[in-house]
N, C-alpha and C positions, 0 to 999 in steps of 0.2 A: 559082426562088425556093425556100426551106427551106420544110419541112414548116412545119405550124403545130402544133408538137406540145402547146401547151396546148389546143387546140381541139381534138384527138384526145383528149389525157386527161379533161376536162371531158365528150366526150360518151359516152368510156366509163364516166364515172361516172352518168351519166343512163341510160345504157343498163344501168345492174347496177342501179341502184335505181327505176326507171319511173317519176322525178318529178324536173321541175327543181328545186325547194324544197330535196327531199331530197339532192340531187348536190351544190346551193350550202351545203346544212348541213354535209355530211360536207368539203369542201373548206375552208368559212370563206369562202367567196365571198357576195357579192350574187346575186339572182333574174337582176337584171339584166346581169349578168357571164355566168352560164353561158347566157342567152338569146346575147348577143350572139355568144359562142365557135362558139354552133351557128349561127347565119345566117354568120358567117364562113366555118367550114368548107364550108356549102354553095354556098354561091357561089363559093370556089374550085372546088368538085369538079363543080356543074353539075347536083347531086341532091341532089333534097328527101332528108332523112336519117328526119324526125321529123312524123308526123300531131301537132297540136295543136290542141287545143280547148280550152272554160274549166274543163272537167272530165276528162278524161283525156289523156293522149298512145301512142302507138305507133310502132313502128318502120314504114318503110316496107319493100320488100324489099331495096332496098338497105341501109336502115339495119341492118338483120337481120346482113347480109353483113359489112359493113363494123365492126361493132360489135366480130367475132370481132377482126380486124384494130387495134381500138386498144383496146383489155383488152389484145393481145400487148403493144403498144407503152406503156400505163401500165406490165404490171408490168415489161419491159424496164426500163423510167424507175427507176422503183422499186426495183428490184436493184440494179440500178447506184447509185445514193444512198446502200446503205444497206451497202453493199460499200467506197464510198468512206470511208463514216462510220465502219466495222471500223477501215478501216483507219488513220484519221489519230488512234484512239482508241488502237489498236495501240501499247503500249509498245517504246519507241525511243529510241535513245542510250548512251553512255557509261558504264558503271557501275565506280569505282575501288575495288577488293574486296582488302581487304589481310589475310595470315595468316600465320601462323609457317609457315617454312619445312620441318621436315619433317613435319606437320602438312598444309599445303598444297599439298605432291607426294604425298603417301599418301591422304590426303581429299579433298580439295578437289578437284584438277582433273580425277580422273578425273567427278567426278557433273558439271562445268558444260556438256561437249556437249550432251548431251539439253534442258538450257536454252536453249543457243546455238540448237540446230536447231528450237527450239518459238517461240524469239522473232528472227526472222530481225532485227529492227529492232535490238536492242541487240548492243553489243559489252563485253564486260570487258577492264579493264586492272589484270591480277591482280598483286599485288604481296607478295612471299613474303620475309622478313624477321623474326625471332626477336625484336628488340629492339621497344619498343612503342611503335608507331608514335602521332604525334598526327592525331585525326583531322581537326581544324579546319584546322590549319596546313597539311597535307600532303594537303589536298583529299579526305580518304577516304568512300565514300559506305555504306561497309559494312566493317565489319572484326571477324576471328575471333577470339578473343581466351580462351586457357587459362590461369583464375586463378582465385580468390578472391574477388569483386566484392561485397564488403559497400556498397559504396557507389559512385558513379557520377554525372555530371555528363552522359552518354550515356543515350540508351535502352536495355536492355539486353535481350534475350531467352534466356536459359539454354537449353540446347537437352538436352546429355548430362552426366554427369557423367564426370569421369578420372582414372583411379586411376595410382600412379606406382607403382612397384615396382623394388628394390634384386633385379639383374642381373649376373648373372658367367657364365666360360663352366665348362665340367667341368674343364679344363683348371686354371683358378684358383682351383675347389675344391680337386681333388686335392692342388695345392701349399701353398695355404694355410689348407685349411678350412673349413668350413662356419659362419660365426659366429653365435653363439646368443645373442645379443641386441645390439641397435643399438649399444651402448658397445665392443664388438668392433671397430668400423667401424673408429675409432679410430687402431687400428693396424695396418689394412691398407691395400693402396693403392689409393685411389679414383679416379675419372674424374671431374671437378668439371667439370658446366655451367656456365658463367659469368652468364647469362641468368636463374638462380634467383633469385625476389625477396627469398630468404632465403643468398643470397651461398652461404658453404661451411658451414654451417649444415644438415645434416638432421635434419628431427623427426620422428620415430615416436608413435603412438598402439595402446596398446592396452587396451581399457577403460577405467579412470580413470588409466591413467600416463602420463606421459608423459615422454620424454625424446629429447634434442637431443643431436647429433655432431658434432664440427667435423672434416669431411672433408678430407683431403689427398692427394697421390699427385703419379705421375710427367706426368699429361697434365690439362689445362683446356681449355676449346673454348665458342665461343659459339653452335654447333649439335651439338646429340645425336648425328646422324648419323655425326660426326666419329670419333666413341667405336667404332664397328663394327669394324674393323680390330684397335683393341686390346683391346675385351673379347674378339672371335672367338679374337686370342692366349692370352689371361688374362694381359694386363699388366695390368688393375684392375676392381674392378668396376663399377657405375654406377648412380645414379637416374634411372630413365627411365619416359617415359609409354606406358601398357599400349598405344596402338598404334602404337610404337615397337617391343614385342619379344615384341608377344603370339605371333607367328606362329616368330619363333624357339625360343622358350621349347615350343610346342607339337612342333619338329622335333625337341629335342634341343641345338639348336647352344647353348643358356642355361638357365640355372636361376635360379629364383627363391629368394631367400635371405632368410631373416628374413618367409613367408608370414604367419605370426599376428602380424606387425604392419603398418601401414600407416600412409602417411604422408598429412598432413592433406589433407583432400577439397578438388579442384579442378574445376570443371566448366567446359566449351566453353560461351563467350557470344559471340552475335550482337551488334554492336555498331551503333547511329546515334547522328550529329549529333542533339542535340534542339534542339527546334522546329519549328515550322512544319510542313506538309503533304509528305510524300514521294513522288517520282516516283513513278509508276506503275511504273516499269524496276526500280526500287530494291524496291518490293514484292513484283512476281513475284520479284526474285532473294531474296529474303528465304523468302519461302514458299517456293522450290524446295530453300531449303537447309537449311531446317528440316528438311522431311520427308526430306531423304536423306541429315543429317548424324546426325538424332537416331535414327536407326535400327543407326547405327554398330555 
């Protein structure tokens, strides 16, 4: 026959408080419940456990003995419970996490292993793509998104701000100059992102002026990345995001052109679905990428 392990717990709980009242209080039982759990026990076992009178109780020497033996066996019980209960709490599942492309190989995937190894239960299904994705349609449970967001039909979390900066190599200095204000642009040959919400359109800000270039050139590309090759040349120059060529620009291999102006402020947003209450999976990934995106 199985142990009678409620009748082990029940008399461990008599036996830590010296009162059946107080063992049936702390359980939520009846007097008559943990009475009966102890005459159960002992008539399996063949030994009185517990001296009873109408005013106090004691352990017998067995009860003494035995007592040590089912405290192991509650808090056994009890671990066990409360370990199952981590775990079915434990965020788990599927998280569809979508970000611009080179954005999401230079940021993004290096910070998600340490998520991956801290939440064994979830998996990402990263999805890296420059054009802007919907998130309703396209099932997205989270997505990065570098822009402008005056407004929003999403939750939105701002995390960093990103600066863009007009990029060329020495090479395409030397041959064509150094241009000394955005209307220079004009006439030299650019490298047009396609992917810009402002088309071929770039606008500068400095202090209260402002002014707009409509850029042209020998190459267009609907990722940044694409441009490497031919700024490294000096076939054109390029507007690009500071962690695109911040690391260049510090080598050498680029120069930053037109410094005292800058083009309108864009900053990294977290995106959700609104409505409704969000997985638990979707929130640690949110909060892990907060703290290791905004630190950028």
């Amino acid at each position: 026959m199985l142990p009678d392990l409620v009748a082990w717990a029940i008399f461990a709980k008599i036996a830590q408080h010296g009162s059946f009242a107080r063992a049936a209080a702390d359980l939520g039982v009846s007097n008559a419940t943990v009475s009966k759990a102890v005459s159960r026990l002992e008539a399996r076992l063949g030994e009185k456990l517990i001296h009873r009178t109408s005013r106090r109780l004691s352990l017998t020497e067995a009860g003494r003995v035995l007592s040590v033996r089912a405290a192991n066996i509650l808090a056994e019980a009890e671990a066990a419970e409360a370990e199952a209960a981590q775990q079915a709490h434990a965020p788990r599942g599927v998280i569809r996490l979508a970000a611009p492309m080179s954005f999401g190989l230079r940021e993004v995937a290096p910070v998600l292993p340490p998520f991956l190894a801290a939440n064994p239960g979830i998996s990402i299904d990263l999805r890296l793509d420059d054009r802007r994705v919907d998130l309703i349609a396209d099932g997205i449970d989270v997505a990065l998104r570098i822009a402008a967001l005056d407004d929003s039909s999403f939750k939105v979390r701002r995390l960093c701000p990103v600066d863009r900066w007009v990029v060329a190599s020495p090479a395409f200095v030397e041959r064509h100059g150094a241009p000394a204000h955005p209307a220079d642009l004009a006439a030299l040959p650019c490298l047009v992102y396609t992917y810009l919400s402002s088309g071929d359109r770039w606008t500068f800000l400095r202090g209260g002026e402002r002014v707009t270039v409509l850029a042209s050139g020998p190459m267009r590309a609907n990722n940044g990345d694409a441009f490497a090759g031919a700024l490294a040349a000096g076939v054109g120059a390029a507007l690009q995001p500071d962690f695109m060529v911040r690391d260049k620009i510090a080598s050498g291999e680029l120069v930053r052109l037109l410094a005292d102006w800058s083009a309108p402020p864009l900053a990294l947003n977290l995106l959700t679905p609104a409505g409704g209450p969000r997985p638990a999976r979707v929130t640690a990934l949110i909060d892990h990428l907060a703290m290791a995106l905004s630190r950028r």
